[in-house]
Steps between C-alpha positions, in 0.01 A plus 500: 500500500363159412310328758596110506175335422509277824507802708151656354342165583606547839478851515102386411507227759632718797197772453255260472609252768549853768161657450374272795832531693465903532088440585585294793785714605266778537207314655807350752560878601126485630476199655523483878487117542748291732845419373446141381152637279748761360790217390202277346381788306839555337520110459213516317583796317837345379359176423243728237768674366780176441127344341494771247863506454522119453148516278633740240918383472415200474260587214779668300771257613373141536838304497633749786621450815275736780657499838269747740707601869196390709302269303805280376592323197141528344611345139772304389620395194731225414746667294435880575680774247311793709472546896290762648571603858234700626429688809152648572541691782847649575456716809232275647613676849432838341167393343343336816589839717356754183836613417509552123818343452447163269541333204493208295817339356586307137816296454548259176709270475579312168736202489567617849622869406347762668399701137198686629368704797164729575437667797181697548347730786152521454400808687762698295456323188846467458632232255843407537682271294817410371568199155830351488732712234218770443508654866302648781180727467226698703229457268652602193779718657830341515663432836849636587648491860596835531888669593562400864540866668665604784239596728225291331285251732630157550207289571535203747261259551641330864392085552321330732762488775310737799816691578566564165337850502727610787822390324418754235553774668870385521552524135700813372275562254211515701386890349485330167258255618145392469288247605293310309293172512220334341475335201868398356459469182314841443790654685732322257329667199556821656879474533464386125299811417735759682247576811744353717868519447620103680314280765643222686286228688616302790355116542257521218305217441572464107266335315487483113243798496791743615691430159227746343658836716841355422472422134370861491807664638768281272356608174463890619859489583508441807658217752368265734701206664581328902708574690757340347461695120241146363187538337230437892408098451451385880235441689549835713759737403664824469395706230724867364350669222542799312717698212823466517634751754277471696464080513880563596464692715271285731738249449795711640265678826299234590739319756506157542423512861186614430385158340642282785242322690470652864 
């Protein structure tokens, strides 16, 4: 397997720019400081890391576009061929509480196609990527969502609606379920990588960083659309991914009752 180029300068970019990300993580665990000390200390420990990020992209890729989920637009170019979207800290929830459950996230756009995505959890050291027309890897393994099997899990990660927990329990499917939560596009790369079989969010907020987990899934044959079968592009939507029988088959069981507003 050939590794695109672009993807070992980011592959070098993610390691370096993390380093600092898992030390503070750690020394987080320890801390015993009030809440708001707690939230500047991750500030400050994503404002490092997006630093480093920014530093060493823009380095290799002057003309580019770098668009950073907290910080902003931090550089802009005029007539941009290449976009990066990039997400620090996915799972900032998870990170603040010690939960090692994070990652950071990699979308590139060029001419406004989404050709490119990285995602990387740096307590695992897992690299996942996928390159439009060359496919989805684990490092250097290639990603495949897996046969959808009949009594395999069904992971569900519910929204932000309160209730939405207790309406759960109403599905049929309910033994084939499990919860998850965190950091969406890690959980993404999973369903791309066979750990889980399909996932569906309720009233995600979708930002461009998401496209990473859902690039992923597309080129390791799997599916990922709305509610109404279209590639997720609003502001908050419904997301149903997974391989083929098993994208339909949250389609079929998921009722639409369940995504009324109460």
């Amino acid at each position: 397997m050939h590794t695109p180029p672009l993807i070992k300068v980011l592959s070098s970019i993610v390691e370096k720019s993390s380093k600092n990300l898992v030390r503070d993580f750690r020394e987080l665990k320890s801390m015993r400081g009030a809440k708001e000390t707690a939230n500047a200390f991750v500030n400050q420990s994503k404002a490092q890391a997006e630093s480093r990020i920014h530093e060493l992209l823009h380095k290799t890729y002057p003309q580019a576009n770098l668009f950073f989920k907290c910080a902003g637009l931090a550089q802009y170019s005029e007539s941009p061929d290449m976009t990066w979207v990039i997400n620090v800290l996915d799972g900032e929830e998870n990170f603040k509480c010690g939960l090692p459950h994070f990652s950071m996230s990699f979308c590139l756009f060029e001419s406004g196609r989404l050709t490119a995505s990285l995602v990387f959890d740096p307590l695992k050291n897992d690299l996942f990527w996928a390159y439009k027309g060359t496919g989805a890897f684990c490092g250097v393994h290639r990603m495949r969502v897996h046969a959808y099997r009949k009594n395999g899990p069904i992971v569900m990660i519910p929204g932000s609606k309160p209730d939405d927990l207790s309406r759960v329990n109403t599905l049929p499917f309910l033994h084939r379920v499990k919860i998850s939560w965190g950091s969406p596009a890690l959980d993404f790369a999973y369903v791309a990588c066979g750990y889980y079989d399909g996932l569906f969010f309720q009233d995600l907020v979708l930002c461009n960083d998401i496209y990473a987990g859902l690039f992923m899934i597309k080129e390791s044959g799997g599916f990922a659309s709305n509610r109404q079968g279209r590639f997720p592009t609003e502001k908050q939507d419904i997301i149903i991914a997974g391989n083929n029988d098993c994208y339909n088959t949250l389609g079929r069981m998921i009722p639409d009752a369940f995504f009324d507003e109460k």
